[in-house]
C-alpha positions, -999 to +999 in steps of 0.1 A: +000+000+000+029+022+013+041+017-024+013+024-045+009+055-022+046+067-029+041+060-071+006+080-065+024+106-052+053+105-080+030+110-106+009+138-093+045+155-089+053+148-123+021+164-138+026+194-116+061+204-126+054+192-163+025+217-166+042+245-144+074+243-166+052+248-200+028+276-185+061+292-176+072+288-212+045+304-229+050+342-221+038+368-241+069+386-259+060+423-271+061+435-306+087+460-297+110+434-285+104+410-307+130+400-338+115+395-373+098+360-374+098+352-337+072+336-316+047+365-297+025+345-285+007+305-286-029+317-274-041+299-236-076+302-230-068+300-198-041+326-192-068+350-178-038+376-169-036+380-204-065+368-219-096+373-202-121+366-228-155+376-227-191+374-249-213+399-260-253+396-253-257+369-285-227+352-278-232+350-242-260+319-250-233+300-267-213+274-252-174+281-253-155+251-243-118+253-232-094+219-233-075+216-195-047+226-213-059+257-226-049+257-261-079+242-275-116+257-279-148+241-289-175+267-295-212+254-301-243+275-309-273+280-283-306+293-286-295+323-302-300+316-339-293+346-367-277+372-345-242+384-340-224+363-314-189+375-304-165+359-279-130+367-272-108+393-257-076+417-269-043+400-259-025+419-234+011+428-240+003+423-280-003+464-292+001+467-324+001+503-349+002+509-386+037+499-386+033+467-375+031+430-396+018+398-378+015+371-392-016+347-372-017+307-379-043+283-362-059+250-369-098+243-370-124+216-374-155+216-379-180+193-364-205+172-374-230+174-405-249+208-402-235+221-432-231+253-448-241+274-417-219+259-394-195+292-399-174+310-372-153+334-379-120+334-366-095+369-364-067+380-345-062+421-353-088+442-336-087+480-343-083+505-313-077+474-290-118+478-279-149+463-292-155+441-316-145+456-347-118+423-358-100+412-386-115+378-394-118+350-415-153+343-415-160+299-429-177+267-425-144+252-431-144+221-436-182+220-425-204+186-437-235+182-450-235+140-446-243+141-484-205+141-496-214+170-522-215+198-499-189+232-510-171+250-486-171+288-484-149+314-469-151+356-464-131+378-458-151+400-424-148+428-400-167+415-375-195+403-385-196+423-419-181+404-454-157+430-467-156+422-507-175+408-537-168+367-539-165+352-572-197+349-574-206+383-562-221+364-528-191+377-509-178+344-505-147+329-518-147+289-524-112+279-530-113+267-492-121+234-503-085+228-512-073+230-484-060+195-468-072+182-436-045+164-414-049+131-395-072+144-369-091+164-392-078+197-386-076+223-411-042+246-411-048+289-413-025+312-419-037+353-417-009+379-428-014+414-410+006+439-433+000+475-418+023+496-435+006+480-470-028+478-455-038+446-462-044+416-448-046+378-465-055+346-459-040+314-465-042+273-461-024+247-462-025+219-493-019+186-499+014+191-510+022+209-475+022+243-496+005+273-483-021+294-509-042+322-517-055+341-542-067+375-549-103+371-533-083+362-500-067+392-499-084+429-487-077+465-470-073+470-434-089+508-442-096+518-405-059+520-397-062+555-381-027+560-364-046+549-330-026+516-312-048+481-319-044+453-306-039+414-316-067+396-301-084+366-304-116+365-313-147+344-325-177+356-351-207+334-355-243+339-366-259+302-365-272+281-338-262+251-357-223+262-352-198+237-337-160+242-345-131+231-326-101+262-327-064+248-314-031+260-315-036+299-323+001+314-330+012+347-332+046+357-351+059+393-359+063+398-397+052+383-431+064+363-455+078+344-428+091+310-442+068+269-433+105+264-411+096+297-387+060+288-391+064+251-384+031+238-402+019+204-393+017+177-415-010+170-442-023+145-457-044+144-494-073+130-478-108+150-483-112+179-460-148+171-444-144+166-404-152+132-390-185+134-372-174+125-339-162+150-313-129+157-311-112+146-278-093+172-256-058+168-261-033+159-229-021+183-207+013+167-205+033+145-224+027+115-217+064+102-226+079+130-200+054+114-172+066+084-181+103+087-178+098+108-146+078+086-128+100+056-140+129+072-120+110+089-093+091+058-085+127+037-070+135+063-050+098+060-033+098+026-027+135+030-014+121+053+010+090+029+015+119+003+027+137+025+050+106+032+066+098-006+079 
């Protein structure tokens, strides 16, 4: 008994210094300091000294879901239905001006088969730092219809307002649907935030681990007004029907920055459309790490255990 206690033990240590060592990790590094195509930020939901994300009236009926570790976010529709929901918060630390480039990247799923309405819209520059005027890329994603014929679409928003004519003048863009889904289903996004040119553009990543756009993807930032703004994250939706799982939101200072900097995770050439099942949370540790630590903390407890008799 004396044993299984001391290995108990070992292992609730182990979790505790593993998480405490990557929360320590994750700091938010200022624009000012920053070099060209370093790390500012990997967004944690739960980093409420930085992050303290909030809902407007809409929003506030929809269901915002935060993994343990705090890097992952499932966001579901409520009664609300055909309204403006908004959830999120500016990221403190993060100001940015009319000099600045970011450059944001994040993976997203959709889930199950509501189809074309299950859109959120997903941003990370918000002008004068307050409300809910964001930069956003507003999609169903990979979004499923059960049917196998259904075609994604994707705007370009402020908010919760489509910015420019689609190609076929609907104000949506539907080149989304080449974009390759990895293992777990996952779509890869990358958003450019180019100030001094005022523009911002959006990208995924292909099957053949390439990164594209085209011109529809790509619009003014015209309410640059020489006041600071802030990078924020942020989440649009309109639908009740909405359920979309949001992970690993990066933020890098500059453009143009090259897949090594960016790191992009692997793809494969399957088809985009999300499994129907719920994704699980990921771990809050590695599980490897625990492993090894446990391994060797585990002796010395039962040496101790022995001593004791």
């Amino acid at each position: 008994m004396k044993k299984f206690f001391a290995l108990f033990l070992c292992v609730l240590m182990a979790m505790s210094m593993i998480a405490s060592a990557s929360a320590a990790d994750n700091k938010v590094k200022s624009y000012a300091s920053a070099k060209n195509g370093e790390l500012l930020w990997t967004v944690d939901f739960n980093a409420k000294d930085v992050f303290a994300p909030a809902a407007n009236k809409n929003g506030s009926e929809y269901t915002y879901t935060v993994s343990d570790n705090g890097y992952t976010l499932n966001v579901k529709g409520g009664k609300t239905d055909k309204k403006d929901c908004i959830w999120g918060a500016p990221i403190k630390g993060l100001e940015v001006d009319s000099k600045s480039q970011v450059t944001m990247t994040f993976k997203v799923k959709a889930n199950g088969t509501a189809g074309k309405n299950n859109s959120t819209g997903i941003g990370g520059w918000l002008y004068d730092g307050t409300g809910y005027e964001f930069l956003n890329n507003y999609s169903n994603w990979n979004s499923d219809d059960g049917t196998g014929k259904f075609v994604n679409r994707a705007a370009l928003s402020l908010g919760g307002k489509k910015m420019i004519p689609g190609s076929k003048g609907d104000n949506y863009e539907y080149n989304i649907d080449k974009a390759a889904a990895d293992k777990n289903g996952f779509l890869s996004v990358k958003i450019e935030f180019d100030a001094p040119k005022k523009t911002y553009s959006v990208y995924y990543l292909g099957a053949d681990g390439k990164w594209f756009v085209d011109d529809k993807n790509t619009t003014a930032m015209d309410k640059l007004d020489g006041k600071a703004d802030s990078l924020c994250f942020m989440v649009y939706s309109y639908y009740n029907v909405v359920d979309a799982t949001i992970k690993d939101v990066k933020f890098y200072k500059g453009v143009g920055l090259t897949d090594a900097q960016l790191n992009p995770v692997e793809t494969t050439a399957a088809t985009t459309k999300a499994p129907a099942t719920k994704p699980t949370a990921p771990a809050t540790f590695d599980a490897a790490v625990v492993l090894a630590v446990v391994a060797s903390m585990a002796g010395a407890g039962v040496v101790v255990s022995k001593k004791r008799k």
